[in-house]
N, C-alpha and C positions, 0 to 999 in steps of 0.2 A: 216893438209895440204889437199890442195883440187887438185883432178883429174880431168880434161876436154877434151872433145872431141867437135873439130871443126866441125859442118854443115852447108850445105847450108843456116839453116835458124836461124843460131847462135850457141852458143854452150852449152851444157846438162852437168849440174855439179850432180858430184857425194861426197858426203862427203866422207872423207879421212878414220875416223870410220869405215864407213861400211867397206870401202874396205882392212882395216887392221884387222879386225874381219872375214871377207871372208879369205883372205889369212891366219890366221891363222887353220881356222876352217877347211880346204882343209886338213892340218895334221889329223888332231884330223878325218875325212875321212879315210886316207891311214892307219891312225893305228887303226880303225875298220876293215878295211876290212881284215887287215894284218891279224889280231886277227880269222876274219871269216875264211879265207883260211887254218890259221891253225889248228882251229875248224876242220874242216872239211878233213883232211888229220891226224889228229889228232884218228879222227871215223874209217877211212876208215883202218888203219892197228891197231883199239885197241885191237884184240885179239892176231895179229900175234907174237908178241915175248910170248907169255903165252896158246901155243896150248893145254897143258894136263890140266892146270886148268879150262880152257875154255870147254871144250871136258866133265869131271867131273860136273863142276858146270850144266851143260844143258842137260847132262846124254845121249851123242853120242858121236860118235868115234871118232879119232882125224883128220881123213880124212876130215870127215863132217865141221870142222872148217874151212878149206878153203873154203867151201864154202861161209863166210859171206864177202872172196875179189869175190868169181865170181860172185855172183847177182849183186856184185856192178859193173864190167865192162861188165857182159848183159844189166845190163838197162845205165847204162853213155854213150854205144858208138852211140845206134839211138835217146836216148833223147839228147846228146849232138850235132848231128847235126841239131837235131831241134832248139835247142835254140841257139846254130850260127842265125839261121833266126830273132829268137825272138822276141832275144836283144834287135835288130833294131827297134823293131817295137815299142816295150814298152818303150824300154831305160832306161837307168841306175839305177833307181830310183827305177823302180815298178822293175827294175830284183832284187834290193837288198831285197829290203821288200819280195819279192816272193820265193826266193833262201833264206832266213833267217828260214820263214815260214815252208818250209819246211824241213828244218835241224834240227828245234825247233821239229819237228813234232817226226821225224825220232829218235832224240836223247830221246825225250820223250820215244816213244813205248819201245826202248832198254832199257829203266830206269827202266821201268816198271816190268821186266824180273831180275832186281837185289833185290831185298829185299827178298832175301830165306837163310834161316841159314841152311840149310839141316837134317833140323830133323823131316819134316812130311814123316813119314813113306808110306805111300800111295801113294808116286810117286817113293819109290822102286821100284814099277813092271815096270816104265818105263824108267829102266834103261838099256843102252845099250851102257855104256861106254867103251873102252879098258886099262882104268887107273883108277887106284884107292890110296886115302888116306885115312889115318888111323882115320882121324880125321873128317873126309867128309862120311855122312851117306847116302842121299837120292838126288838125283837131284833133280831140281828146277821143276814145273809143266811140264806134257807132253806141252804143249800152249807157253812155254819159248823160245824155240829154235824159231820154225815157227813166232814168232812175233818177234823177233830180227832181222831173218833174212831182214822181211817187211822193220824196222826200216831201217837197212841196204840197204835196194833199196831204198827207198823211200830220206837218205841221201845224195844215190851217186846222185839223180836227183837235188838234191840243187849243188851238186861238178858240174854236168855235166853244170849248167845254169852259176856259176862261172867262168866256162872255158873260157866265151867271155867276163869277165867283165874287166881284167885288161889294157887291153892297151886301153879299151873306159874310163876306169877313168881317167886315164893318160891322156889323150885328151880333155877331159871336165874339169878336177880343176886343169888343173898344165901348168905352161908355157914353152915354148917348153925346156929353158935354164936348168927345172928340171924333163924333160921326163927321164932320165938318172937314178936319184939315186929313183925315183916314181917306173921305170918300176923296177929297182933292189930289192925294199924291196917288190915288191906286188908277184915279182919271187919266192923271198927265204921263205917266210912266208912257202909256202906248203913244200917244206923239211925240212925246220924247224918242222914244227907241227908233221913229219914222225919222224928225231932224235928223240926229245923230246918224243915222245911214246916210242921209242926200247930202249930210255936210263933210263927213269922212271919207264915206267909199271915192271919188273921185279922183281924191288925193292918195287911196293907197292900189286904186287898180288905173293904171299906166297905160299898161300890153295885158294881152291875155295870159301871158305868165304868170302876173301876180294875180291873178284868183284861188289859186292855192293860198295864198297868205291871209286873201279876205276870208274865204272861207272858217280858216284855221283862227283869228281873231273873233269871227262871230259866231263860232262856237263856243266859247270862254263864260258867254255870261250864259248860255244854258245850261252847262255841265256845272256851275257855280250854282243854281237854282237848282240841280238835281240833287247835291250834295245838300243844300240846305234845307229844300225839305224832309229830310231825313230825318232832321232834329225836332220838327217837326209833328207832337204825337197826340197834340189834343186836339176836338174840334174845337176849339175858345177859350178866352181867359173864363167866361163868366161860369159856362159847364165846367169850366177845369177845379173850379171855386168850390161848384157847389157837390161835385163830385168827390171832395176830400175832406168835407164837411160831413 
């Protein structure tokens, strides 16, 4: 079926293909991005339901673990007024690719911080934990903690450039008739991604051993979100529309 629009100086057909391959494709969008929000609040509370193994595995105290949520709302609350400005300016496209980039970045460093089984004795000395297991001998390098943390800032600045992205998606690939159930699933993704940590992590970090595994699981839906904004190449269906028009 073919779609047209009347002008002055006749009327501009668009095949009906495209424009049902656009409209499908606008989904296979909102469940990237759902995906990325989740990613990404997902990061933001991974250590908090698992403070003493956290605390052990990085060989600092259990106080100090809260700090991997404060860096994240010291750098989100003045990078995220800036990228309110941004947004605008780049637009949607280069905010996802940029905001992925740097999640990709962020979740890397903290990856990097997991692969310690605790048996090199020589980061004994730099141990400074207030809990201990029986079964957990050495923390991870003194360099583990300070670069998680980075990870962790460097994250929340992909969270903070997200903050402006959902109701400009909504805007750009959905028609006003599906602003509604668009803006509701791009809402829930990020408490979603907060349950799904407090209700999983528990069950899969034990000892401080398995934080490599956590790690390595909650990287999965970021590097899944980086691969799929790639396909990713318009700012919207409705520009995509009238761009081929």
């Amino acid at each position: 079926m073919t779609e047209s629009k009347s002008e002055d100086n006749g009327s501009d057909k668009v095949d009906g293909s495209v424009l049902t391959s656009s409209r499908s494709f606008k989904w296979f969008v909102l469940v990237t991005f759902s995906i990325f929000s989740s990613s990404l609040a997902m990061s933001k509370v991974i250590f908090a339901p698992i403070p003493k193994q956290t605390a052990a595995y990085y060989g600092v105290k259990v106080n100090q673990v809260d700090w991997f949520y404060i860096v994240q709302m010291l750098a989100y609350v003045p990078v995220g007024l800036f990228t309110l400005y941004i947004v605008d300016i780049i637009g949607l496209k280069k905010s996802l690719w940029i905001s992925s980039a740097f999640n990709a970045v962020g979740t890397g460093l903290r990856l990097v911080t997991a692969f310690h089984d605790g048996s090199s004795h020589e980061n004994c000395q730099n141990n400074t934990t207030d809990v201990e297991y029986s079964n957990w001998y050495c923390p991870s390098p003194k360099w583990g903690y300070p670069v998680a943390l980075v990870g962790m800032i460097i994250s929340s600045i992909a969270n903070a450039l997200r903050a402006g992205l959902p109701s400009k998606l909504t805007a750009q690939w959905f028609e006003p008739n599906e602003y509604d159930i668009a803006n509701s699933l791009t809402s829930l993704s990020d408490p979603l991604g907060s349950m799904i940590t407090f209700l999983i992590v528990p069950f899969i970090v034990k000892d401080p051993s398995d934080m490599s595994d956590l790690q390595i699981y909650f990287a999965i839906p970021v590097f899944l979100f980086f691969i799929g904004k790639l396909f990713i190449r318009q700012e919207g269906y409705k520009l995509y529309i009238i761009m081929i028009k």
